[in-house]
N, C-alpha and C positions, 0 to 999 in steps of 0.2 A: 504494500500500500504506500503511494507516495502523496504528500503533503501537498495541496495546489491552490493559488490563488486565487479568488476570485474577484473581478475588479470591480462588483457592485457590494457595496457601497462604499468602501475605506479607500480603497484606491482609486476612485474613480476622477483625481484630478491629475495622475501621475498621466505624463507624456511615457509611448512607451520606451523609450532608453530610460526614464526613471523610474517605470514600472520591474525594468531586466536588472538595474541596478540592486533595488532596494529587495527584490525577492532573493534577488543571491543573497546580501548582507543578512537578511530576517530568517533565512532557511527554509527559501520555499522552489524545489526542486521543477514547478508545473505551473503555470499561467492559464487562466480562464477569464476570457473576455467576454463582458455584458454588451451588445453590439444596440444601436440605435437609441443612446440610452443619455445621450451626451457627454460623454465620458471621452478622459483624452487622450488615451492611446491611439485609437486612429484607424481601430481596426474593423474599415464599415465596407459596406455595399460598394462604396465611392472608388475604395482604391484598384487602381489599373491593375495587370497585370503585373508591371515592373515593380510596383506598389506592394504588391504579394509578395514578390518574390523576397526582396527588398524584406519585409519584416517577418519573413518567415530564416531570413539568412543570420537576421541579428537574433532570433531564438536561439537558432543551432550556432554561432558563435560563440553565444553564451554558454551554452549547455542546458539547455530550458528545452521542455517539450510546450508544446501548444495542447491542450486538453481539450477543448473544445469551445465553444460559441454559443453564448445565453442570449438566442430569440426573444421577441418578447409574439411569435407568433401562436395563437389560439385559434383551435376548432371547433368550439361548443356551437356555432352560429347555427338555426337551421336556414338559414340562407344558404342554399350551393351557390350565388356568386360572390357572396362573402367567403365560406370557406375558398372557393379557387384563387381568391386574392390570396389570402393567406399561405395557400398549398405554395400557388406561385414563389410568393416572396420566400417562403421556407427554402423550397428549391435554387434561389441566389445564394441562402446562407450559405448550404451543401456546397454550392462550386467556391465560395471564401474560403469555405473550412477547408477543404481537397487545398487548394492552392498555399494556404500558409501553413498544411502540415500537423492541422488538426482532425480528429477522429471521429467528434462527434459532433451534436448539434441539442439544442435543450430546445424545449416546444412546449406546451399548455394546453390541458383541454381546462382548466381551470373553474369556471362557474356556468352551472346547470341554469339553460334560461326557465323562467317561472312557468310559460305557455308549454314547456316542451318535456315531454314523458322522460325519464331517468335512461333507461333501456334505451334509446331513440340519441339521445344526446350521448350515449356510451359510442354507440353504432355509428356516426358523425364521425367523432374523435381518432376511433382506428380505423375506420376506411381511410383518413387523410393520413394515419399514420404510417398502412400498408400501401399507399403510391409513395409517400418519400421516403419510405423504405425501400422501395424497388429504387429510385433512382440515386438513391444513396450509397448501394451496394458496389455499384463498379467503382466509383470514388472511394468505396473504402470508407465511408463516414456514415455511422450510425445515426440513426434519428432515437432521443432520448424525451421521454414524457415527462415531466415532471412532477410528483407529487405532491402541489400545489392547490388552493383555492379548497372546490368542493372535491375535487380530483385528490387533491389528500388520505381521501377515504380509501382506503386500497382495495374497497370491492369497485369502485369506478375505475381508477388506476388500471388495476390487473383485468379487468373486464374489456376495455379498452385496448391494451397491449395482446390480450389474448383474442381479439376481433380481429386484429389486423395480421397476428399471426405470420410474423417477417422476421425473419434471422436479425436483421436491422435494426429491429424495433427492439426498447426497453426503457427501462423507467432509470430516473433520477431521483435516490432517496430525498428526500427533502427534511430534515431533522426537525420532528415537529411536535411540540407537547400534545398534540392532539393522540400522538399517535399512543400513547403510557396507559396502561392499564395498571394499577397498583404499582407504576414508578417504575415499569418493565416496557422495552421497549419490544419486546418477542411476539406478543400477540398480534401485533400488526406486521414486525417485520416477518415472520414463519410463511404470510400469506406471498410476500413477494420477493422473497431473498431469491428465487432463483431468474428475477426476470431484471435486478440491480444491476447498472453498467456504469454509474455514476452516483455520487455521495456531494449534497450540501448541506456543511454543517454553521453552527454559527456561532454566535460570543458563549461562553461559558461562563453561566450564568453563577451568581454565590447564592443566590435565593434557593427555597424550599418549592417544590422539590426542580433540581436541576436536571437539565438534561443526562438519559445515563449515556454521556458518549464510551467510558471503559466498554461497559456491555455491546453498545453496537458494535466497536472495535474487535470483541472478541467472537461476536457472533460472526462478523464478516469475515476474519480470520481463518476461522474454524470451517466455512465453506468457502473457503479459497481463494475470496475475492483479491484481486490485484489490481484493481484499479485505483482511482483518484480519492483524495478526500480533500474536497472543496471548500476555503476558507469565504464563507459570506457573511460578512462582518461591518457593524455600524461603523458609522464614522463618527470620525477622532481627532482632536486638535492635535495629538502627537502621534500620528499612525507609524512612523517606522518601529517607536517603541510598543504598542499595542502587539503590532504583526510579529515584534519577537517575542517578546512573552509567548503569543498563543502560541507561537511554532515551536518553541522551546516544549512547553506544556505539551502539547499533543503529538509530538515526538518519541518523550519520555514515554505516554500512554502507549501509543503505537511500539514500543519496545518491548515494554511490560509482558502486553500481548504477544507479539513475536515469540516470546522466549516461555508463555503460559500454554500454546496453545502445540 
């Protein structure tokens, strides 16, 4: 499991030569960029070709992977020309992500419209997820749902990923008090740990009760996961020093485990 960035919200004013700077310095091996979001890295729809290439060469200079790309695109619509807008634009992300060398792409089925049946708005969500699935394959860039909004629920989540039924296709934990059953985060994650291809997690909280991130760590662990664990984090009048702490911290975690499990 490697430790990664995410630029919404703490870093979200880092140009990215100070975004590549300061994740080396703080310990963070993976960058994830929140794309349309206003944010100053630069890493949008806009850039050329050479543009790609260009900020895909200062990753690997660095020794940084590119993790993926946080859309802010959603499919609950029952509008079909509203979703095709959507599908559309999701389909530009996928050629950014290919081109700067990142894997995947984050997407929303988010909130259930009030007019529109549960089942019917699942069925929405992964039909648009099994086209950009198909066209995401030969790129090599997964299309990831997010655990998000009413989509949080992991019987909508996994309903949805299991509609669209695409090697492509999987979800983005989302680290969410919702999901705790008696301060356990098992009951929700048991239903979707094997459809996981992505993790965002967030501040660590000192309050009652906290997130149990040891536990997820160890659950992840113990089925194999090797992917990302995504830093989405408030913002900060001192963010280089926030971002080491937390890396620091959830380091130490992520070792504990290594060596428990």
């Amino acid at each position: 499991m490697k430790l990664c960035l995410l630029t919404y919200n703490i870093a979200r004013d880092f140009t990215l030569p100070q975004l590549i700077e300061v994740a080396k310095r703080t310990g963070f091996a993976v960058l994830e960029f929140r794309a349309d979001a206003g944010h100053q890295h630069g890493v949008e729809l806009e850039r050329t070709k050479q543009e790609r290439r260009d900020i895909r060469r200062q990753l690997e200079d660095a020794y940084l992977d590119a993790a993926g790309i946080g859309t802010g695109c959603r499919f609950e619509s029952p509008d079909p020309a509203q979703r095709r807008q959507q599908i559309d634009l999701a389909r530009r992300y996928i050629e950014l992500a290919h081109d700067i060398g990142a894997a995947r792409i984050r997407v929303f089925g988010n909130d259930i419209p009030n007019e529109v049946e549960r089942e019917d708005c699942i069925r929405y969500v992964g039909d648009s997820l099994r086209e950009l699935g198909e066209f995401g394959e030969p790129a090599g860039v997964d299309v990831l749902l997010e655990m998000h909004g009413q989509f949080n629920f992991w019987k909508f989540a996994l309903g949805a990923v299991r509609h669209a039924a695409h090697p492509s296709v999987g979800l983005v934990y989302n680290c969410d008090h919702r999901d705790l059953v008696a301060g356990s985060v098992w009951p929700t994650y048991s239903h979707v740990r094997k459809h996981i291809r992505h993790v965002h997690m967030h501040d660590f909280e000192r309050g009652t009760p906290p997130f149990p991130y040891k536990e997820l760590f160890w659950l992840l662990r113990r089925d194999g996961y090797t992917g990302y664990l995504s830093a989405e984090l408030s913002p900060s009048g001192d963010p280089e020093r926030v971002l080491a702490l937390y890396a620091m911290l959830a380091r130490e975690w992520i070792a504990n485990v290594m060596r428990e499990v």
